[in-house]
C-alpha positions in Angstrom: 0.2 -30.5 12.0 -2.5 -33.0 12.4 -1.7 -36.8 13.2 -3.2 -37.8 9.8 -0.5 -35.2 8.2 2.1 -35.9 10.1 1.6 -39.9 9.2 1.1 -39.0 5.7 4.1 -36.9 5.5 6.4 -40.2 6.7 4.3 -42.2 4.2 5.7 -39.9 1.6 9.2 -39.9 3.3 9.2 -43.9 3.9 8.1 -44.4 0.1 11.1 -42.3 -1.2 13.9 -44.6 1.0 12.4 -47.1 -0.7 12.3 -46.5 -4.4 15.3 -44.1 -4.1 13.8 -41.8 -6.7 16.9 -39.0 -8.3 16.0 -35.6 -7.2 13.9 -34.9 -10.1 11.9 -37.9 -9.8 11.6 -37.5 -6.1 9.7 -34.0 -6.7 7.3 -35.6 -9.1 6.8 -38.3 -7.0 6.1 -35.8 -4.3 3.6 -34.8 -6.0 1.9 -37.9 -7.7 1.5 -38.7 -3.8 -0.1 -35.6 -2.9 -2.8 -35.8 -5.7 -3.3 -39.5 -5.5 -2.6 -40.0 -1.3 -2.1 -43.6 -0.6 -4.8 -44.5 -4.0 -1.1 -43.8 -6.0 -0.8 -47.2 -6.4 -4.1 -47.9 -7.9 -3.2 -45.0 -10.5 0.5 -46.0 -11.7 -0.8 -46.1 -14.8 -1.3 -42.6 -15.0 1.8 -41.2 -13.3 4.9 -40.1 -15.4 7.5 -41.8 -13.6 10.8 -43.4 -15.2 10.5 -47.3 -15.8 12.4 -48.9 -12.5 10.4 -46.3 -10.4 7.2 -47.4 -11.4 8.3 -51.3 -11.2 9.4 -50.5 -7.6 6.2 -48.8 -7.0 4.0 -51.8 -8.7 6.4 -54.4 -6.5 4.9 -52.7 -3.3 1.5 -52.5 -4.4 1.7 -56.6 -5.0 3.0 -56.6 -1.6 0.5 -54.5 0.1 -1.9 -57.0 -2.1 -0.7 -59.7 -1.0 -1.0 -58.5 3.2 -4.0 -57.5 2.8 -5.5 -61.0 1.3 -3.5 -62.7 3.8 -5.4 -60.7 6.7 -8.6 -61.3 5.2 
């Protein structure tokens, strides 16, 4: 497994601790990731996730926002 894969994969991993999805939601999110890579949050609104998942997943992309203004 390349180095890129393998980082992607704990992406995917780290996400999931975070937003502790149910089983069900973990699988879809699994997949959303997988299609969308780390653009997933630029597409939330296109991603069939319950309500707190996607709140949890818009929180993040604020924060990753917000580091990314403040490194500018």
């Amino acid at each position: 497994m390349s180095t890129d894969n393998q980082e992607f994969e704990q992406f995917i991993e780290l996400l999931i601790r975070l937003i502790e999805p149910s089983d069900i939601e973990k699988e879809s999110l699994r997949l959303y990731l997988r299609q969308y890579g780390i653009h997933l949050f630029a597409h939330l609104d296109q991603v069939d996730l319950s309500l707190p998942l996607l709140e949890k997943l818009d929180a993040i992309r604020i924060l990753i926002s917000a580091s990314k203004e403040e490194l500018s």
